[in-house]
C-alpha positions as CSV (number, residue, x, y, z in Angstrom):
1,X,10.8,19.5,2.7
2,X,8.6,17.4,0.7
3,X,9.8,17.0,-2.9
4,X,7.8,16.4,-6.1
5,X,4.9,13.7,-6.2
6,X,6.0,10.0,-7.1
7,X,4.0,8.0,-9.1
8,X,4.1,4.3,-10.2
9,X,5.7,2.7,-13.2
10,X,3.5,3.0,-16.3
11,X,1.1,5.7,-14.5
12,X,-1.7,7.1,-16.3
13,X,-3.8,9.7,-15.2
14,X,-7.8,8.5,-15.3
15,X,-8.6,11.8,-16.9
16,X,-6.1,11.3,-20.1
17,X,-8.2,11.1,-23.3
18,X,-6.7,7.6,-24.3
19,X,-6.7,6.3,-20.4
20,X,-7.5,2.5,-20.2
21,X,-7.6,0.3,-17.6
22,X,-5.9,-2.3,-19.3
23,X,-2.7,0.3,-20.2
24,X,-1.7,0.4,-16.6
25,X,-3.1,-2.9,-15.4
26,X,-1.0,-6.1,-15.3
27,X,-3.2,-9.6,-15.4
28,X,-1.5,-12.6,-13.7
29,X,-2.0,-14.8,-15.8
30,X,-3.2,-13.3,-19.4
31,X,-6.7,-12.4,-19.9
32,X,-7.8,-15.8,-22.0
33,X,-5.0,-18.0,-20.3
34,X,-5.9,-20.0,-17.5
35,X,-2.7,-21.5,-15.9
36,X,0.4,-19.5,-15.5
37,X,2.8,-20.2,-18.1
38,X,5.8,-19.5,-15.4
39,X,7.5,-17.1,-17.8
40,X,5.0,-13.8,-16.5
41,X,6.5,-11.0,-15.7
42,X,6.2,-8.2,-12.3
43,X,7.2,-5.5,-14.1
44,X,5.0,-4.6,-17.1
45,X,7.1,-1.3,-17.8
46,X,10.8,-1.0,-18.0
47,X,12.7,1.5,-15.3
48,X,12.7,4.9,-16.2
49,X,15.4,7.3,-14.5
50,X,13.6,10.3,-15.2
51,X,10.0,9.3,-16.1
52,X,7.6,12.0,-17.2
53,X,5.9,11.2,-13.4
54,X,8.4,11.2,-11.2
55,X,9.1,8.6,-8.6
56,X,8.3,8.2,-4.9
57,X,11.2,9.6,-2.8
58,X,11.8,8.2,1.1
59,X,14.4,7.3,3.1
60,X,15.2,4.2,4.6
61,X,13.6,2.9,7.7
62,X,10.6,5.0,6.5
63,X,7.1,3.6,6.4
64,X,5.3,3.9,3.1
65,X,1.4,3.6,2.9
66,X,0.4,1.7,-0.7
67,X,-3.0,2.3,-1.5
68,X,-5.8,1.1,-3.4
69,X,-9.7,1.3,-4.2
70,X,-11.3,-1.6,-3.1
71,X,-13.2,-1.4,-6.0
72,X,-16.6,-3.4,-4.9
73,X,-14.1,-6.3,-3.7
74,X,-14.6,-5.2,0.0
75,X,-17.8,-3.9,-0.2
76,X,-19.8,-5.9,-2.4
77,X,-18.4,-9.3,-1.8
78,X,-21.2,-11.2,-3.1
79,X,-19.8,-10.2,-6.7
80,X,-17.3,-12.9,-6.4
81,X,-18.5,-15.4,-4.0
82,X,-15.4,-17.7,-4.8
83,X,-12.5,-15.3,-3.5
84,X,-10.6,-15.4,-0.1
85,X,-12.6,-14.2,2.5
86,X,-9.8,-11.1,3.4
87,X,-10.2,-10.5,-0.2
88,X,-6.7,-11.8,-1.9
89,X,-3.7,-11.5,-0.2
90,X,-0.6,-8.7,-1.0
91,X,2.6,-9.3,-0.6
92,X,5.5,-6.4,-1.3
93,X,8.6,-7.8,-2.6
94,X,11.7,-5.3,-2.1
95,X,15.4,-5.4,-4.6
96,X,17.9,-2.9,-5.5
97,X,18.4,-5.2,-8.1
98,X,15.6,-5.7,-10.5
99,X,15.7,-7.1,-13.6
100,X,14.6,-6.0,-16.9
101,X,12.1,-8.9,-16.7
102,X,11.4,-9.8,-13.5
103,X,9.6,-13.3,-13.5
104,X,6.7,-13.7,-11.3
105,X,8.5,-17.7,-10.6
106,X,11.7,-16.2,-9.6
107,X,10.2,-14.2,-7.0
108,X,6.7,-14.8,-5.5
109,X,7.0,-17.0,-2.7
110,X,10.9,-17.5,-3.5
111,X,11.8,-14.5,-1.9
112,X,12.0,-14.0,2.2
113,X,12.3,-11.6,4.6
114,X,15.6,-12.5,5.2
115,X,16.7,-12.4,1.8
116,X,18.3,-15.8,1.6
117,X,15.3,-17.5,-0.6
118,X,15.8,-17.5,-4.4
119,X,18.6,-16.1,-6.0
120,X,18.9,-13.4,-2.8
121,X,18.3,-10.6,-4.8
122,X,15.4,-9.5,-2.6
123,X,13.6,-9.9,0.1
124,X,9.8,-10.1,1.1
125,X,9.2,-6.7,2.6
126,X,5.5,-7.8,4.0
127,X,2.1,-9.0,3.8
128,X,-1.2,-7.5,4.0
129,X,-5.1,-8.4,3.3
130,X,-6.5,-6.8,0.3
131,X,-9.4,-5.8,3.0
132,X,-7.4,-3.5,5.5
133,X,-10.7,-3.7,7.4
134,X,-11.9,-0.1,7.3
135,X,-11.8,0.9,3.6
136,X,-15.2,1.1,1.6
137,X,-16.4,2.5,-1.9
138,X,-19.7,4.8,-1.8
139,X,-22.5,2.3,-2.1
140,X,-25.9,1.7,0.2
141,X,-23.8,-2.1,0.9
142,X,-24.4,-2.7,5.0
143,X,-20.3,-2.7,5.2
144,X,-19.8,0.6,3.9
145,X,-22.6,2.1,6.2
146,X,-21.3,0.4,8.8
147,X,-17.5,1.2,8.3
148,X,-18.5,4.7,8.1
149,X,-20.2,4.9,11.0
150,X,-17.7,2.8,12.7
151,X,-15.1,5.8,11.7
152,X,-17.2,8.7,11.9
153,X,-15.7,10.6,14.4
154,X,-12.3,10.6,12.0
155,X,-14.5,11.6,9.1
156,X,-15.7,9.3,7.4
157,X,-18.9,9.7,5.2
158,X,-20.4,7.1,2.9
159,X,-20.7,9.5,0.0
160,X,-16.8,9.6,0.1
161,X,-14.1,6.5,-1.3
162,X,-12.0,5.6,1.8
163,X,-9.4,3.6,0.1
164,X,-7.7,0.6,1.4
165,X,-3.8,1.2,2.4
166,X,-1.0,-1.1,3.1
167,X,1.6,0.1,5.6
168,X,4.8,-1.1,4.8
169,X,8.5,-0.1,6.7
170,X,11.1,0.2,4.3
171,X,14.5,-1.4,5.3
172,X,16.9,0.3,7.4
173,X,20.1,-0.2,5.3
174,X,19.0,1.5,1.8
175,X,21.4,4.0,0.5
176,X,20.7,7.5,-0.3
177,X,21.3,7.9,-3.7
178,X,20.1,4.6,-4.4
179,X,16.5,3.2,-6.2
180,X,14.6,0.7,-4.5
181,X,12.0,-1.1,-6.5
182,X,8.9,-2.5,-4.8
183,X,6.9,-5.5,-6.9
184,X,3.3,-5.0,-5.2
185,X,1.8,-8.6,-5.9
186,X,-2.4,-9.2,-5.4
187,X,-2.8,-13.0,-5.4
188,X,-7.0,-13.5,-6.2
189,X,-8.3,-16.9,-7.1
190,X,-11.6,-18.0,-7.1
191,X,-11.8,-21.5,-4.6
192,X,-13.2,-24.7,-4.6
193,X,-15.3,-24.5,-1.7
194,X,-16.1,-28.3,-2.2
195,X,-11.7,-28.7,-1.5
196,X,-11.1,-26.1,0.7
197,X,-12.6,-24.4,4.1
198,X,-12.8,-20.9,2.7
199,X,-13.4,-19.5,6.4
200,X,-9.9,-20.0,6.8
201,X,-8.9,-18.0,4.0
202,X,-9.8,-15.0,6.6
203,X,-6.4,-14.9,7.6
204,X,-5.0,-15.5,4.2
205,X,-4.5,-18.5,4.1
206,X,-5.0,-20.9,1.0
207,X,-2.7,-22.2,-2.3
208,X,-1.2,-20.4,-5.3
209,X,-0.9,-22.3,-8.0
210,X,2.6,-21.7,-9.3
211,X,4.0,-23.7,-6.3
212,X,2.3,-26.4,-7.3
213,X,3.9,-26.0,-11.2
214,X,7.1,-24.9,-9.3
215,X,7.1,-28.2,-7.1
216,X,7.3,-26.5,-4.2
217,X,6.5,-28.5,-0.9
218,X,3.2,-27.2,-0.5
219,X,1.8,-26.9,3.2
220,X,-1.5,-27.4,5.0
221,X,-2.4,-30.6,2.9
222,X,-3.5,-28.3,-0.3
223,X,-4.2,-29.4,-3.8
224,X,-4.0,-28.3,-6.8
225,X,-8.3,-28.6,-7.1
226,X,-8.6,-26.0,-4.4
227,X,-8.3,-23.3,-6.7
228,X,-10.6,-23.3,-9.6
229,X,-9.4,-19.9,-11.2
230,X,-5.8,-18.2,-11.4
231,X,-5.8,-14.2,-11.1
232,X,-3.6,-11.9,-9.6
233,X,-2.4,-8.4,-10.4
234,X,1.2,-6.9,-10.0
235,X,2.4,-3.7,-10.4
236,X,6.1,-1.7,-9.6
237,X,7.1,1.6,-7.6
238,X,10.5,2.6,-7.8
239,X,11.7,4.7,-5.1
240,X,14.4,7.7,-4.9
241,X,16.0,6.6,-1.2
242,X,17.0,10.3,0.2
243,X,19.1,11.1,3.2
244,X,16.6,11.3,6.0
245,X,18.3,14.1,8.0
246,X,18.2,16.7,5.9
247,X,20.0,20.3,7.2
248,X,18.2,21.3,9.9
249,X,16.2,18.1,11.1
250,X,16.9,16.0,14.1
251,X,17.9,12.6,13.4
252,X,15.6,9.9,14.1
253,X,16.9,8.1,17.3
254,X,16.5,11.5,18.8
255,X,12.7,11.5,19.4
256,X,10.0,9.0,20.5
257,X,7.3,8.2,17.9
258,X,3.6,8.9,19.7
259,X,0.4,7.3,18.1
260,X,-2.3,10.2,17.9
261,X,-5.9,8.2,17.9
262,X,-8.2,11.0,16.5
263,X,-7.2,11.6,12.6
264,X,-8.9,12.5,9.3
265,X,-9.3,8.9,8.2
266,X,-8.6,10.2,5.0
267,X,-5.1,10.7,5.6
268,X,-4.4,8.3,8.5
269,X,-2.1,5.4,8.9
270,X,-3.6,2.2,10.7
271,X,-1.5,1.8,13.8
272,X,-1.4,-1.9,13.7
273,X,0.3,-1.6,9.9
274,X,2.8,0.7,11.8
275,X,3.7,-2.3,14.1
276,X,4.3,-5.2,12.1
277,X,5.2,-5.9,8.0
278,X,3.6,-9.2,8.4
279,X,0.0,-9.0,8.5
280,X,-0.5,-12.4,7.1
281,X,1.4,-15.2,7.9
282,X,2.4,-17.5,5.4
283,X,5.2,-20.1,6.8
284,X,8.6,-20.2,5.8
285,X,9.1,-18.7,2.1
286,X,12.2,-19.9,0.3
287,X,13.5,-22.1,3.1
288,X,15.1,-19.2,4.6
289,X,13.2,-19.3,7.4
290,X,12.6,-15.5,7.4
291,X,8.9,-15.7,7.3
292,X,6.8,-16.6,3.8
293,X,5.3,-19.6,3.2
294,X,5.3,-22.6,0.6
295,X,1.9,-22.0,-1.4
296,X,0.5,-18.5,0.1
297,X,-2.8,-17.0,0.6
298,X,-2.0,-14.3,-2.2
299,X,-0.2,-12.0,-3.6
300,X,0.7,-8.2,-4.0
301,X,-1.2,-6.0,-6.1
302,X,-1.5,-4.1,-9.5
303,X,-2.4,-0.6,-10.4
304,X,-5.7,0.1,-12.2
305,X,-6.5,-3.4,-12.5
306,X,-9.0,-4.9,-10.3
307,X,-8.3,-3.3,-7.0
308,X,-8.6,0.0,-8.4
309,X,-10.6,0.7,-11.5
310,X,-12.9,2.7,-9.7
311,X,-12.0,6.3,-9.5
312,X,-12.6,8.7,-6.6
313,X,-15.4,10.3,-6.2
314,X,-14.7,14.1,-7.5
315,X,-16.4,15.7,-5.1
316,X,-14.3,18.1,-2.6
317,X,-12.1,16.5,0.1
318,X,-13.7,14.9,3.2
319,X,-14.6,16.8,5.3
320,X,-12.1,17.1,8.5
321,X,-13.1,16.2,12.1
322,X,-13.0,19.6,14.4
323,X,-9.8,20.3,16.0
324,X,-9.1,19.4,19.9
325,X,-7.6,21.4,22.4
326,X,-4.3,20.8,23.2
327,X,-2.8,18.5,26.0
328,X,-0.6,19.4,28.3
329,X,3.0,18.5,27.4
330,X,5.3,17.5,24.7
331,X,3.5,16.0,21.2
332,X,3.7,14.9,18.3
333,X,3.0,16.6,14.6
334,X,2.6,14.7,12.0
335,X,3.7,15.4,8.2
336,X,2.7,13.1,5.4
337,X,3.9,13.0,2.3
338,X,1.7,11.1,-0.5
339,X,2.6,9.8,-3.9
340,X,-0.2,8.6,-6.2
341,X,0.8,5.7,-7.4
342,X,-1.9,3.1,-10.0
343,X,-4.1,1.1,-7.3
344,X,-1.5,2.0,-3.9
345,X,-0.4,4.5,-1.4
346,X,2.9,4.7,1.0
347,X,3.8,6.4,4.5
348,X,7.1,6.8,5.2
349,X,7.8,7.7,8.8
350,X,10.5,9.9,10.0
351,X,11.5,12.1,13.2
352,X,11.9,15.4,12.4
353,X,11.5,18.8,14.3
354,X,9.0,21.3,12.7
355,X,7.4,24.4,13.5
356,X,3.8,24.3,13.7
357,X,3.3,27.9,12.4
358,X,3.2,26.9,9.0
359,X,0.7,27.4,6.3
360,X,-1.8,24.8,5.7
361,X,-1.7,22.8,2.6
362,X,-3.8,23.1,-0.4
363,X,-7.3,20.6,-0.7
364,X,-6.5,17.4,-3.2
365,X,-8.7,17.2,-6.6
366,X,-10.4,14.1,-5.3
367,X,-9.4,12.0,-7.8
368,X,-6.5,10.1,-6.6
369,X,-6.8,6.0,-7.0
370,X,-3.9,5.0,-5.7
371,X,-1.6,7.3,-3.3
372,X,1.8,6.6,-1.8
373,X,1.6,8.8,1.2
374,X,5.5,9.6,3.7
375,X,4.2,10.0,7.4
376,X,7.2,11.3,9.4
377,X,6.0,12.1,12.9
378,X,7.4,15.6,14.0
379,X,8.1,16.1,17.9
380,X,6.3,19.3,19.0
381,X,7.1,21.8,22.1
382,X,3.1,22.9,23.0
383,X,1.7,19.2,22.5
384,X,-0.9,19.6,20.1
385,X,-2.6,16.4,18.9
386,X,-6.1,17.5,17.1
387,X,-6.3,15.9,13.8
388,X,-5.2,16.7,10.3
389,X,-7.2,19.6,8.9
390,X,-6.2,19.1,5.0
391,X,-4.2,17.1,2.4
392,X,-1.4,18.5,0.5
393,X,-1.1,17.2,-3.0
394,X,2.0,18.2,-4.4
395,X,3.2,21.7,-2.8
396,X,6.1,21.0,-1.2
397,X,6.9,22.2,1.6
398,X,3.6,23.1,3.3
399,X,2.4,22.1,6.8
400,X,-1.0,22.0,8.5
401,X,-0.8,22.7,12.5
402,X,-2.8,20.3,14.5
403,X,-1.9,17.8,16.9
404,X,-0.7,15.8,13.9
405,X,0.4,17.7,11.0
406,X,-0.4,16.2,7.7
407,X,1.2,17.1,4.2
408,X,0.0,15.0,1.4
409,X,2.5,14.1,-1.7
410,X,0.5,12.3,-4.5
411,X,2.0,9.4,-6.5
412,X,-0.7,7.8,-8.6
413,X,-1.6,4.4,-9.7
414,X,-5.1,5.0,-11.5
């Protein structure tokens, strides 16, 4: 029912005698070169068919949930005084027609939602802020105490990572069969703050340089002097699109999705992600007029660079809020499948019956960085919505009963 774990191109596990950050990690521009150059590349690694790690397998229409450590970036933002104030933008850039060398110029802020910008290879899948707004690392900073607390009753505990996640609904028309490659593009400058209101830069909002080298119209009366560093990180996830109504499943259209509040935050979507691709608005990209922006507030990210050189914390999985009694009714159950992907994680969302007397899953190692998690919400006959009681890491298969099921499918992006 699950399938093997995905991981991201170029994955390396953080326990791998010669691991690295700077093996998986791909700096926008070089380390030592200020301006781009315009010739960068997305894809630091070339496609693999069969890679030693497998890849992520969904189905289209399905929500993926990429993940990352927030490294300090969230939680310690007086580190880097200079950066946006939602922490750098992401922006997820979807093809079934990558290149060898996919350049950075030929896609950020080229590409648009309704895949008429650029060369209409692709399309911009979505945007998110860096900060989701409930992830923290374990430090004694007043946000993680205080996110912690906020999400207490889901779990949380400051001793343990949450990571930040980006929700992101694949398109409806992918073939089974098929690959779909995802460019995850973290856009991080340090501003001017003499040039530019960096309160503003809440919602994302603020220049990239290449549109200025590009000669793009750039919007909001920005200049060049606004940004007084260039850095952004990119990384790639190639996923296996699968038929999503497998023998025995209902199809989709046959069942009402339900939102179940009271999760382990450790294994829970953010229902406003669920909603909406577009968490950041950034204009029109590409003259398309499906939704971008001329110079953006960032870009989407890369695994094991900055977002996510911070491992996990080893220590045993969070510990899981007490189960509920059940509802009267019809409910919902809930099984997520994870892939560990370098700094990300994705949800994919199907409708699919299931019978809640299955085994639960297996505890993860606590080590994940980056996860790409499939959420499929399962329609239920007795109604139970209590929370997830465990993750599953890479036994397929397996389902936890409670008023959301949760299976877990790592793909990693230490």
């Amino acid at each position: 029912m699950i399938g093997e774990r995905g991981f991201p191109r170029g994955y390396m596990p953080r326990n791998d005698p010669g691991f690295n950050d700077k093996v998986p990690q791909q700096l926008l521009p070089a380390s030592g070169q200020s301006a781009y150059s315009g010739a960068e590349v997305l894809d630091k690694f070339p496609f693999e068919a069969n890679p030693k790690n497998p890849l992520l397998q969904a189905s289209a229409g399905e929500h993926v949930a990429i993940i990352h450590l927030e490294n300090g970036h969230v939680s310690l933002p007086q580190n880097q005084p200079k950066k946006p104030h939602n922490r750098g933008t992401i922006f997820f850039y979807g093809t079934a027609q990558p290149k060898p060398q996919e350049k950075l110029f030929d896609v950020h802020l080229r590409w648009n939602k309704d895949g008429t910008g650029g060369d209409k290879r692709g399309i911009l899948l979505g945007t998110k802020n860096y900060d989701d707004g409930q992830c923290f690392q374990p430090n004694a900073a007043g946000i993680t105490t205080e996110r912690a607390s906020k999400f207490s009753s889901d779990g949380a505990k400051t001793s343990q990572e949450l990571p930040c996640q980006s929700d992101i609904k694949l398109p409806d028309d992918l073939k089974p069969g098929s690959v779909y490659t995802v460019y995850w593009y973290w856009d991080w400058p340090d501003l001017n703050a003499d040039k530019i209101n960096v309160d503003k830069t809440k919602d994302g909002s603020y220049p990239w340089a290449g549109s200025f080298m590009r000669g793009d119209a750039i919007p909001n009366g920005w200049t060049m002097d606004m940004i007084s560093k260039n850095e952004s990180y990119a990384s790639v996830i190639d996923i296996k699109i699968v038929d999503s109504q497998p023998q025995g499943f209902a199809a989709k259209s046959n069942t009402k999705e339900k939102w179940v509040a009271q999760q382990n935050i450790y294994s829970k979507a953010i229902e406003a992600q669920m909603n909406d691709n577009f968490q950041v608005k950034v204009g029109d990209i590409g003259g398309g007029g499906g939704g971008g922006g001329g110079a953006s507030g960032s870009a989407p990210g890369a695994p094991a660079s900055t977002g996510i050189s911070t491992p996990l914390p080893s220590a045993s999985a969070p510990d899981v809020p007490p189960a509920a009694t059940s509802p009267a009714g019809s409910g919902v159950a809930t099984v997520t499948q994870t892939v560990t992907v370098p700094p990300t994680t994705v949800f994919k969302t199907v409708y699919r019956t299931a019978d809640l007397a299955e085994t639960a899953p297996a505890q993860p190692d606590g080590n994940e960085e980056v996860t790409v998690t499939v959420t499929k919400h399962l329609p239920t006959t007795n109604g139970d919505t209590a929370p997830p009681t465990s993750i599953l890491t890479g036994a397929p298969g397996t389902v936890t009963p409670f008023r959301r099921r949760a299976i877990r499918r790592s793909v990693r992006f230490d």
